[in-house]
Short mmCIF file of the C-alpha atoms (twelve columns), coordinates in Angstrom:
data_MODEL
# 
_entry.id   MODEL 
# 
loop_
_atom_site.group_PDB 
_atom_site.id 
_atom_site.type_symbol 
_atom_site.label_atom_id 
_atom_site.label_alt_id 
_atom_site.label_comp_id 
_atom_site.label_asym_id 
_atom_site.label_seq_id 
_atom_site.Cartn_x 
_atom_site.Cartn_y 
_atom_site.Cartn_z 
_atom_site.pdbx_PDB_model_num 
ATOM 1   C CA . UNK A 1   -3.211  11.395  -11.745 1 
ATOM 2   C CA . UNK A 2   -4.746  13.186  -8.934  1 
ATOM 3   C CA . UNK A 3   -5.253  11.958  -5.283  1 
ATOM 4   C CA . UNK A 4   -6.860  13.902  -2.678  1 
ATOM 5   C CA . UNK A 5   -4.382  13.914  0.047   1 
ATOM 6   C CA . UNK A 6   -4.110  12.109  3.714   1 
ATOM 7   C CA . UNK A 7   -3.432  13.099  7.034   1 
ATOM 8   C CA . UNK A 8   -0.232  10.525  8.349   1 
ATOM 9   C CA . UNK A 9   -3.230  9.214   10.397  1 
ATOM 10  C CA . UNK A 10  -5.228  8.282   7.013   1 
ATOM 11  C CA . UNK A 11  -7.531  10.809  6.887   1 
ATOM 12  C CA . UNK A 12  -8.585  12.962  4.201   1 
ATOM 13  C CA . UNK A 13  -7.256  16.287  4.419   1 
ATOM 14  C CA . UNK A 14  -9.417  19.989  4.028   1 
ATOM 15  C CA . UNK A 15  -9.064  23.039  3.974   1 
ATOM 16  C CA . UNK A 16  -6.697  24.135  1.041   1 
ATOM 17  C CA . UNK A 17  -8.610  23.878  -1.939  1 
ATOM 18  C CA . UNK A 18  -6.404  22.121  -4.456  1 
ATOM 19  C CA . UNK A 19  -3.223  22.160  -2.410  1 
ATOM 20  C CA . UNK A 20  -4.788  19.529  -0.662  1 
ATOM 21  C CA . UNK A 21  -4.287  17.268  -3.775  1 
ATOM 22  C CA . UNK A 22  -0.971  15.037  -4.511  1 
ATOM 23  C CA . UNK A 23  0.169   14.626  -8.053  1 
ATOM 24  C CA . UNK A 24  2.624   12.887  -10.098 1 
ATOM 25  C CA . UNK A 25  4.781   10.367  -7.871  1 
ATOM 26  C CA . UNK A 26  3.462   11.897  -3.949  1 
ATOM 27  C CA . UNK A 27  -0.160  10.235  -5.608  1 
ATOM 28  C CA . UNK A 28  1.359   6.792   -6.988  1 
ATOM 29  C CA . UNK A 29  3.029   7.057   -3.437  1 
ATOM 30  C CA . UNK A 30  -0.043  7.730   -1.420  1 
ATOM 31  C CA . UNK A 31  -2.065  5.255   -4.080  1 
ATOM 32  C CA . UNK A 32  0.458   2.369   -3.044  1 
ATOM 33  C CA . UNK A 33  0.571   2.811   0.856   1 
ATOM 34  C CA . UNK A 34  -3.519  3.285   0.189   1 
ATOM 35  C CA . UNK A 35  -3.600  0.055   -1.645  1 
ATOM 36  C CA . UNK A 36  -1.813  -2.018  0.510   1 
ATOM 37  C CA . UNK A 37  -3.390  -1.326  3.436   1 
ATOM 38  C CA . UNK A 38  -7.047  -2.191  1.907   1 
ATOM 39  C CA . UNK A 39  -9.053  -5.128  3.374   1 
ATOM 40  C CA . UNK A 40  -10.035 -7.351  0.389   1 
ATOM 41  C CA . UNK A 41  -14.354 -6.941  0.571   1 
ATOM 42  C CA . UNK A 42  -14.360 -4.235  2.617   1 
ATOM 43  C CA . UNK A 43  -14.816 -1.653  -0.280  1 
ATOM 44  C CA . UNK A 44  -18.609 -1.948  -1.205  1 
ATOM 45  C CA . UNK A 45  -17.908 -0.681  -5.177  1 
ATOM 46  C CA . UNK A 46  -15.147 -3.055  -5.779  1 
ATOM 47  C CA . UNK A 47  -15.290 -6.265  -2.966  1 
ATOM 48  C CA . UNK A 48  -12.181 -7.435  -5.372  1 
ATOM 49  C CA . UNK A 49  -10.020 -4.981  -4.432  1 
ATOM 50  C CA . UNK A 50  -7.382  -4.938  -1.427  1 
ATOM 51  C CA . UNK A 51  -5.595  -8.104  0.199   1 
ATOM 52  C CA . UNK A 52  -7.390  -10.418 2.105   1 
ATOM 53  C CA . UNK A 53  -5.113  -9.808  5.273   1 
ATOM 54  C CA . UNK A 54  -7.759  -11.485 7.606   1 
ATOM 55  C CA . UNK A 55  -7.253  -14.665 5.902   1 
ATOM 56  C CA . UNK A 56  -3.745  -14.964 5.157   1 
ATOM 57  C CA . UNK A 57  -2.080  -13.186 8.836   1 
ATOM 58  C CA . UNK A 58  -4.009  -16.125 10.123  1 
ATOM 59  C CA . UNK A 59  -2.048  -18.607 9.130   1 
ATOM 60  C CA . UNK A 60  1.250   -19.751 9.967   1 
ATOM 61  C CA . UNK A 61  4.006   -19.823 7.537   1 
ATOM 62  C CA . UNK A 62  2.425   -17.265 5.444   1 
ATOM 63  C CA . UNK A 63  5.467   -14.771 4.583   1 
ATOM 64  C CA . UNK A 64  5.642   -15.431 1.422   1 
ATOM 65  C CA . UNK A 65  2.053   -15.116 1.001   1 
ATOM 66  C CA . UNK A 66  1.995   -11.764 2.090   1 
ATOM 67  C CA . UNK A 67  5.060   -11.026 0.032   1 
ATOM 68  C CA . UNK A 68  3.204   -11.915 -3.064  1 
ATOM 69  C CA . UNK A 69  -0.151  -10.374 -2.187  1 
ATOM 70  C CA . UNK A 70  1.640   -7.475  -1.529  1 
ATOM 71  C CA . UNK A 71  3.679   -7.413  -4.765  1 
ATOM 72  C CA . UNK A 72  0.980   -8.446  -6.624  1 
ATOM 73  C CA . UNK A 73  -0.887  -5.068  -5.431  1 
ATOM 74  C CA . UNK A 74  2.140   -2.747  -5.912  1 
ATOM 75  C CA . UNK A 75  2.647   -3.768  -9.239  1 
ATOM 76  C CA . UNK A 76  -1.005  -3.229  -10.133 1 
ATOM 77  C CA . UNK A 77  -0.810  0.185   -8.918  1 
ATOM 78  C CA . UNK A 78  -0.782  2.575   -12.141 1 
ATOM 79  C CA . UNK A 79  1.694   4.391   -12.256 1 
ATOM 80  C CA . UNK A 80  4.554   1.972   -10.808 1 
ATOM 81  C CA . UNK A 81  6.810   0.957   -13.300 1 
ATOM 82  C CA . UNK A 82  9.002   -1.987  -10.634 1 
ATOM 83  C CA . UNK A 83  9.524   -3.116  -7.183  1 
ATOM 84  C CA . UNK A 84  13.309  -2.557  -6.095  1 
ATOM 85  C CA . UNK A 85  13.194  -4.379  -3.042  1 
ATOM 86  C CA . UNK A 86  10.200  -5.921  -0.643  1 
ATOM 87  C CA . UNK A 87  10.669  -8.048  2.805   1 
ATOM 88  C CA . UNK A 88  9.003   -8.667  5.750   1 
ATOM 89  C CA . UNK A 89  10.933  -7.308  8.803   1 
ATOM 90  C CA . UNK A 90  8.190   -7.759  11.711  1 
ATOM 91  C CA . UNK A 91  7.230   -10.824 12.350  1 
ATOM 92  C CA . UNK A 92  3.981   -12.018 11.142  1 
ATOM 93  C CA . UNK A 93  2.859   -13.427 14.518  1 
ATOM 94  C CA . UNK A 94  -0.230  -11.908 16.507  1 
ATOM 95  C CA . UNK A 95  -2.200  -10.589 13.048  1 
ATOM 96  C CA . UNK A 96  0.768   -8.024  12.300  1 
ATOM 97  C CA . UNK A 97  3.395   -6.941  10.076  1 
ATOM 98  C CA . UNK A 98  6.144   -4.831  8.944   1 
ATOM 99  C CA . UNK A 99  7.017   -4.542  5.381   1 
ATOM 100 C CA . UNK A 100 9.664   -2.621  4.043   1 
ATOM 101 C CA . UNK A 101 8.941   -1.649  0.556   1 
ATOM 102 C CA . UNK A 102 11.125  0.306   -2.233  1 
ATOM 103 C CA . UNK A 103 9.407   0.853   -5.588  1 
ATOM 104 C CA . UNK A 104 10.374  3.114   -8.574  1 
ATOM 105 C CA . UNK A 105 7.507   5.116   -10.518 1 
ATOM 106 C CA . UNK A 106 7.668   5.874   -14.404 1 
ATOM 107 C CA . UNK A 107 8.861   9.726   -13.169 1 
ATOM 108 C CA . UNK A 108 11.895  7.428   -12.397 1 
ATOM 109 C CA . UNK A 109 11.385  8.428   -8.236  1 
ATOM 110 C CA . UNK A 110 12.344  6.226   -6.030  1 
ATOM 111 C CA . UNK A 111 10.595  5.469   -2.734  1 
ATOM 112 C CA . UNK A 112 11.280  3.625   0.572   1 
ATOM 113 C CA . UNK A 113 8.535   2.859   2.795   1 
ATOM 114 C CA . UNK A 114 7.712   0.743   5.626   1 
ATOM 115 C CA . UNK A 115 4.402   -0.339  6.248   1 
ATOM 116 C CA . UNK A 116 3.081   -1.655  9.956   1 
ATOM 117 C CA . UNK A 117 -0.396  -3.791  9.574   1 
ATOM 118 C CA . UNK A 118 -2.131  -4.212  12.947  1 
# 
C-alpha cells in the first residue's frame, strides 16, 4: 500500500517526488486518521463511505454510537489487523470530540492516536 502523504494540517504534500509517499504501517496510519475523519456523503465516488458525524454528534447520549461508528471504520481499514483500546475522552457536547485510539497493523506496529472532531 501506498498513500500520498499529508501535511499535519491535512493537506497533500509536494515537492519530493516519491518521498512524499507513506508506506507500510505510516499509510494504514495516515489511511485510519483519513478514514475517520470522513463525512459520510461527502465523497462524490463513494457517498457510502465515512461516518455520518452530522447525524450522530447531534444527538444526546450518542457515545457509544460514535464508539462503534468509529470501530466499525478502523476495523475496515485494510491493513489493520485489531483495535487495542478506543474511548471517548472529550465530551461529545457542542458537535465535538476527542477519541483516543490504539490499533495494531499486520506489520505488528502499534499506534496511539488521538483524534479531535470539530
Amino acid at each position: 500500500m501506498r498513500v500520498s502523504g499529508l501535511t499535519p494540517s491535512g493537506d497533500w504534500t509536494f515537492g519530493r517526488g516519491k518521498a512524499n509517499y507513506k508506506t507500510r504501517s505510516d499509510a494504514i496510519r495516515q489511511n485510519v486518521l483519513t478514514r475517520i475523519r470522513s463525512f459520510k456523503f461527502d465523497y462524490f465516488a463513494d457517498m457510502e463511505a465515512g461516518i455520518d458525524w452530522i447525524t450522530i454528534m447531534g444527538i444526546r447520549g450518542n457515545q457509544q454510537k460514535v464508539l462503534r461508528e468509529v470501530e466499525r471504520t478502523v476495523l475496515q481499514t485494510e491493513g489493520v489487523r485489531k483495535i487495542d483500546r478506543l474511548e471517548i475522552v472529550g465530551k461529545t457536547r457542542n458537535r465535538s470530540v476527542t477519541i483516543q485510539l490504539e490499533f495494531t497493523d499486520l506489520f505488528d506496529e502499534t499506534y496511539i492516536d488521538q483524534v479531535v472532531l470539530p
